[in-house]
DSSP file (Angstrom, degrees, kcal/mol; ACC not computed):
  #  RESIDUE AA STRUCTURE BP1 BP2  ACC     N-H-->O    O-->H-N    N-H-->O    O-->H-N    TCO  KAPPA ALPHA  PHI   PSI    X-CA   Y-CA   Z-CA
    1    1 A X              0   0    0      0, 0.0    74,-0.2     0, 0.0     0, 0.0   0.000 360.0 360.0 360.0 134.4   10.4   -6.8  -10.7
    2    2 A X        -     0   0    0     72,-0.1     2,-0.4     1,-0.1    72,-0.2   0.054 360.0-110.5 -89.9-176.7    7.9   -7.1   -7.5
    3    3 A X  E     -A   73   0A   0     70,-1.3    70,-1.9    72,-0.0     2,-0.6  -0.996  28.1-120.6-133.9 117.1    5.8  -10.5   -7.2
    4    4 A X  E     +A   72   0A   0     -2,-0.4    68,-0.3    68,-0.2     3,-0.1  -0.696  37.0 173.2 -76.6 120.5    2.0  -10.2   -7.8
    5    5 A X  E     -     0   0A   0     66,-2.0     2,-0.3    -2,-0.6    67,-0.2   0.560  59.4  -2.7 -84.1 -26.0    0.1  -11.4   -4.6
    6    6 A X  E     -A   71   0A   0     65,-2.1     2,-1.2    46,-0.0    65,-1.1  -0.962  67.6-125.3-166.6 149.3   -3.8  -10.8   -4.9
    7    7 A X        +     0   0    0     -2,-0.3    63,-0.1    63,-0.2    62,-0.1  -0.814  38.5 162.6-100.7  98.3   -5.3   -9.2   -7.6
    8    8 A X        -     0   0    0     -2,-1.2    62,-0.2    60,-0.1    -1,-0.2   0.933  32.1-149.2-103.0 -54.5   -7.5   -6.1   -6.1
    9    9 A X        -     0   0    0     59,-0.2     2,-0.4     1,-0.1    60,-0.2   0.853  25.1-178.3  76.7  61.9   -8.0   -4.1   -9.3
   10   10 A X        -     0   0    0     59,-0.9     2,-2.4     1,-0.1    59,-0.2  -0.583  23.0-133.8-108.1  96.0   -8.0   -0.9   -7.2
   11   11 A X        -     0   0    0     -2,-0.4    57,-0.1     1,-0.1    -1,-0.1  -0.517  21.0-136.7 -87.3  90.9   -8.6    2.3   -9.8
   12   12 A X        -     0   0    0     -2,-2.4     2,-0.4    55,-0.1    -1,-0.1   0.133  17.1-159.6 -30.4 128.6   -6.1    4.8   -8.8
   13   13 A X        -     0   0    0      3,-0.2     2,-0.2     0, 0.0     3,-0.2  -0.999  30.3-106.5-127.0 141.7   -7.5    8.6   -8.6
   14   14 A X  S    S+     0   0    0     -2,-0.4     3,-0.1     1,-0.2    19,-0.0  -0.477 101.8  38.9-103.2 142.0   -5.1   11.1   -8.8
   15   15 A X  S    S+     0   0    0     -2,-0.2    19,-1.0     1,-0.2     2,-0.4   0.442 100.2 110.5  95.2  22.2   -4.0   13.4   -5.5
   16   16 A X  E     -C   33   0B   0     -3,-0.2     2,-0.3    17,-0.2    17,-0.2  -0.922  58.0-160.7-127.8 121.4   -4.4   10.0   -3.8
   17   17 A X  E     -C   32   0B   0     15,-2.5    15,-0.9    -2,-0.4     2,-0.3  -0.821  13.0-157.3-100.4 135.0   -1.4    7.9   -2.4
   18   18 A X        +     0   0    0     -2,-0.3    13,-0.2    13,-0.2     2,-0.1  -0.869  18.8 156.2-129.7 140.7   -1.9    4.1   -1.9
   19   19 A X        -     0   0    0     -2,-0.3    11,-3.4    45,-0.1     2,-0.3  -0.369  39.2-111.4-117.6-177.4   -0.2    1.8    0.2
   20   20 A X  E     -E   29   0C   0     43,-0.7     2,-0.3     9,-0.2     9,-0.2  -0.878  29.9-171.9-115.0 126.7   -0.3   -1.2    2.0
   21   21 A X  E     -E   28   0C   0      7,-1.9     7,-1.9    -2,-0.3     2,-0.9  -0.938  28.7-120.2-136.3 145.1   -0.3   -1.4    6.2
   22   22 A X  E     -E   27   0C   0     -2,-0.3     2,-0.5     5,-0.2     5,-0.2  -0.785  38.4-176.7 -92.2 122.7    0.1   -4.3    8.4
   23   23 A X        -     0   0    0      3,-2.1     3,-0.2    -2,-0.9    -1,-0.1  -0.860  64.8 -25.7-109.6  99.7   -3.2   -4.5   10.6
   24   24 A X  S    S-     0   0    0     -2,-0.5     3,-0.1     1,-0.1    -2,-0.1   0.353 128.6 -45.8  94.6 -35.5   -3.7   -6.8   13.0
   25   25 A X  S    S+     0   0    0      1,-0.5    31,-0.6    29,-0.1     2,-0.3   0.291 123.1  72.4 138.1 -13.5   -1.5   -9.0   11.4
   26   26 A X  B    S-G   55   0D   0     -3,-0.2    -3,-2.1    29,-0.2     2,-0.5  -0.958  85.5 -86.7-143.2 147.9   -2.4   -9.0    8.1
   27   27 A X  E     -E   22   0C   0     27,-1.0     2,-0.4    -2,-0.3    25,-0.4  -0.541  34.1-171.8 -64.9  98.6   -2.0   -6.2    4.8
   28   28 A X  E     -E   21   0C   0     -7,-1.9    -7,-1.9    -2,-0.5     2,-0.6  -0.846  19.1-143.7 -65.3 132.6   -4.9   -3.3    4.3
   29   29 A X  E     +EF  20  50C   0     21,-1.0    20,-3.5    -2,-0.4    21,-0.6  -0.797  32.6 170.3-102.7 121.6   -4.6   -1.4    1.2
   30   30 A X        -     0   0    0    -11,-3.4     2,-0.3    -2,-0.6    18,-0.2  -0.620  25.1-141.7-110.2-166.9   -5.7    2.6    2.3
   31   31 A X        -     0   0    0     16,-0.3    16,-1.6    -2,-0.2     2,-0.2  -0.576  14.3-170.7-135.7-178.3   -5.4    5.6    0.2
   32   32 A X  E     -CD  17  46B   0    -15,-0.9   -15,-2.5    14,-0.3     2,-0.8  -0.833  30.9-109.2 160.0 128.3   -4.4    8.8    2.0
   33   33 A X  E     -C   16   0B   0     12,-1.6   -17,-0.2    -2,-0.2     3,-0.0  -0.825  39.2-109.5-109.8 145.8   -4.6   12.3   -0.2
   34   34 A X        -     0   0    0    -19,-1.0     2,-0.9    -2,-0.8    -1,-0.1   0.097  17.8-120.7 -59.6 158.6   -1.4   13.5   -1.0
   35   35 A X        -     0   0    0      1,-0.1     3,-0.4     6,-0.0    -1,-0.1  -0.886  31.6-163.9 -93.8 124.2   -0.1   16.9    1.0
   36   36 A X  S    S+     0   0    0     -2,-0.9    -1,-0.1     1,-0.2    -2,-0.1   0.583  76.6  42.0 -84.1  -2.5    0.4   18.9   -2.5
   37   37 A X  S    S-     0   0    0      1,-0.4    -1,-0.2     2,-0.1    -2,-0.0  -0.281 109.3-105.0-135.1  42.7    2.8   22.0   -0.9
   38   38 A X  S    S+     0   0    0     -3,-0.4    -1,-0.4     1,-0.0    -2,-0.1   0.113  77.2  91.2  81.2 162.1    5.5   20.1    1.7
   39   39 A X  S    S-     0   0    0     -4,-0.1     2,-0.5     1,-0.1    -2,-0.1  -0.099  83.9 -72.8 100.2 172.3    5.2   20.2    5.1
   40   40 A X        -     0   0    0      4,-0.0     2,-0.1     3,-0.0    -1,-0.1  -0.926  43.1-124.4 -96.9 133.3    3.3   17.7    7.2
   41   41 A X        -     0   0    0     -2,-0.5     3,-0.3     1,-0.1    -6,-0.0  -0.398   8.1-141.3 -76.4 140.7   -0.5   17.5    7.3
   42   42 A X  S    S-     0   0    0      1,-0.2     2,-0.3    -2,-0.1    -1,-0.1   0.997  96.7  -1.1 -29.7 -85.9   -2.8   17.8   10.9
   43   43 A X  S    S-     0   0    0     -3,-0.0    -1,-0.2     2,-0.0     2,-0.2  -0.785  77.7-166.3-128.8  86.0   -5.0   15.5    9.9
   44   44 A X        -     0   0    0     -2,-0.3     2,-0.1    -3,-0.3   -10,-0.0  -0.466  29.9-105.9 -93.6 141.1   -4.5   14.3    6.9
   45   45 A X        +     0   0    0     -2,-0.2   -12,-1.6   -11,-0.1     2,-0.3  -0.470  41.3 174.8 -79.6 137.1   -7.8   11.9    5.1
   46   46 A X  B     -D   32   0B   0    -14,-0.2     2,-0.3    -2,-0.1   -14,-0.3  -0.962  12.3-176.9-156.9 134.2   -7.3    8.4    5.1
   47   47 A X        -     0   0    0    -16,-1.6   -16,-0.3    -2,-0.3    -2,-0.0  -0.971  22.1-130.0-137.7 106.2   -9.6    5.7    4.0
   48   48 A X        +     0   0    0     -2,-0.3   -18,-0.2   -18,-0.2     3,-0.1  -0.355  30.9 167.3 -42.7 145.3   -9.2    1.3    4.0
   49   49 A X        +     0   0    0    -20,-3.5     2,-0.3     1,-0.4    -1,-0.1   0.492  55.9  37.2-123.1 -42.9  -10.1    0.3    1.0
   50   50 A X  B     -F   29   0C   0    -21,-0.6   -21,-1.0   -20,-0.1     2,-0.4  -0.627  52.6-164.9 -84.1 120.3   -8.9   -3.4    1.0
   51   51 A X        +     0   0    0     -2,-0.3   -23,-0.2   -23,-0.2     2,-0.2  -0.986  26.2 177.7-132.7 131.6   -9.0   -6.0    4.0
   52   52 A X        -     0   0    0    -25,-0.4   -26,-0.1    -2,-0.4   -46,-0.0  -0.680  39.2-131.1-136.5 179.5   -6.5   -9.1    2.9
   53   53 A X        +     0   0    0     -2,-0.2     2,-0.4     2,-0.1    -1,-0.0   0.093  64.0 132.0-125.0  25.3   -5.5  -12.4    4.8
   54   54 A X        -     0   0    0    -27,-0.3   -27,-1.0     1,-0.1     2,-0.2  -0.422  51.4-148.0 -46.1 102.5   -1.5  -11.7    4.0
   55   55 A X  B     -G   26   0D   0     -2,-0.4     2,-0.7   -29,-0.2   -29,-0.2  -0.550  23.2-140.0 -77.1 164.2    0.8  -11.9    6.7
   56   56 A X        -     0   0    0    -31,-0.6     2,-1.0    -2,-0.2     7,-0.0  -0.974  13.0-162.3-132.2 107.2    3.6   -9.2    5.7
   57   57 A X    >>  +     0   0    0     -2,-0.7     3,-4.1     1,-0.1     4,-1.0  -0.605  13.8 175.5 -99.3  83.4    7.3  -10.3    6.3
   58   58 A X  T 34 S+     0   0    0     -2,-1.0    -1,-0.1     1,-0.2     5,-0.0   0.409  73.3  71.1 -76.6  13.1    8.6   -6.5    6.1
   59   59 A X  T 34 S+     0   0    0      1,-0.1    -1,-0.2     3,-0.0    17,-0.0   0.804 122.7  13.6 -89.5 -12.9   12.5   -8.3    7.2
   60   60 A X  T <4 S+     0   0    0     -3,-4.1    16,-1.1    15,-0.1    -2,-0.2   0.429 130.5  74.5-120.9   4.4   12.7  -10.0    3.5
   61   61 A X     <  -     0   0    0     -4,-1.0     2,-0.2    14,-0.2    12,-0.1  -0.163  46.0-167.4-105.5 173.8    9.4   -7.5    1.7
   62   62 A X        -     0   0    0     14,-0.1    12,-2.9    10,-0.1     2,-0.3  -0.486  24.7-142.6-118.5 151.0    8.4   -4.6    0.5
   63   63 A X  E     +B   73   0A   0     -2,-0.2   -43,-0.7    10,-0.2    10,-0.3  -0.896  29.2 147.4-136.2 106.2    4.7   -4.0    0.0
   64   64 A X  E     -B   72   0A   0      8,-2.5     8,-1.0    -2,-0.3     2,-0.5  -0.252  44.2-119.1-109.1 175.0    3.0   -2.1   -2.9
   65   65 A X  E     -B   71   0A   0      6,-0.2     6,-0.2   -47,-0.1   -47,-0.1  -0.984  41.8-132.9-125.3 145.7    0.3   -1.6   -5.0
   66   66 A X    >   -     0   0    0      4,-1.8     3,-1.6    -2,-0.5   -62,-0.0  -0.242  30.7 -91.8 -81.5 178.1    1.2   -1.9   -8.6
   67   67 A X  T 3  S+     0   0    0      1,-0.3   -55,-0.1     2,-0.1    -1,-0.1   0.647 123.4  56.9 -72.4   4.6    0.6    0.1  -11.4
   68   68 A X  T 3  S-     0   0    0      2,-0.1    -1,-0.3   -57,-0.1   -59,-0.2  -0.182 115.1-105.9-132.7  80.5   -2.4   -2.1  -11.9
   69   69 A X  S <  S+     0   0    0     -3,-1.6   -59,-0.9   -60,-0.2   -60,-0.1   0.149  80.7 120.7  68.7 -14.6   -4.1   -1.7   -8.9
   70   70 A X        -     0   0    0    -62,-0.2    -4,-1.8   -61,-0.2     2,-0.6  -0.383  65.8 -97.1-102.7 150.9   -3.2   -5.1   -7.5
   71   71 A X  E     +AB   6  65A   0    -65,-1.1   -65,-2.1    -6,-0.2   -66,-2.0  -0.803  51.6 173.5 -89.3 121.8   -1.2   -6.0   -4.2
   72   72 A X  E     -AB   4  64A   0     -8,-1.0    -8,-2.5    -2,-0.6     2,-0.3  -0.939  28.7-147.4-131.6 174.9    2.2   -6.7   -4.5
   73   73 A X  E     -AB   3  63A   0    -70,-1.9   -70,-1.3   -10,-0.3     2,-0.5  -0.799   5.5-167.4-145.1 152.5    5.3   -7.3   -3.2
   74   74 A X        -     0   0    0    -12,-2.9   -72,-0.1    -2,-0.3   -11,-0.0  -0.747  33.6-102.5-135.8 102.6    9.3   -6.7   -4.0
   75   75 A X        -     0   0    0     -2,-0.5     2,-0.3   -74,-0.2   -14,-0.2   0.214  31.7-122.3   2.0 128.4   12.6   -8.2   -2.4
   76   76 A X        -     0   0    0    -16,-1.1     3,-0.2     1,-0.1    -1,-0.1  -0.719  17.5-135.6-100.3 171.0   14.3   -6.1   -0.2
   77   77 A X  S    S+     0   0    0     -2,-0.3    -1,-0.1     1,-0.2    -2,-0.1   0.904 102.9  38.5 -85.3 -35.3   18.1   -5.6   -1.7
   78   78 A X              0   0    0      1,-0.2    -1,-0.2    -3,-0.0    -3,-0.0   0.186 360.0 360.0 -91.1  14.0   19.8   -6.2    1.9
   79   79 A X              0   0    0     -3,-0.2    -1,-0.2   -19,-0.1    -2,-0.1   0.616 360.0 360.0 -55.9 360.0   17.5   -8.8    3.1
């Protein structure tokens, strides 16, 4: 079970993937639309939605959004 960190309340739309990226130094929540047939996309559309003040320590982390909308974060199992 992941550890809630900020509360975005970020309303998922479907054919849209979103993650969490360290920028700068600190976590941005994009979205990205998903490639529906394989393969890797050109240029695939990718939008910030989210600007946080989270430093990300991706040696003990993982960093998601849960299913409700919110940034969070999960133990990694070999940490």
């Amino acid at each position: 079970m992941g550890e809630k960190l900020e509360e975005l309340d970020i309303e998922k739309e479907s054919g849209w993937l979103y993650y969490a990226k360290n920028v700068d130094g600190t976590l941005s929540v994009f979205r990205s639309k998903m490639n529906r047939g394989g393969g890797k996309m050109d240029n695939p559309e990718r939008e910030e939605i989210k600007n946080t003040d989270i430093e990300p320590d991706y040696s003990k982390y993982i960093y998601y959004i849960d299913g409700n909308g919110d940034l969070a974060r999960a133990e990694r199992k070999n940490a």
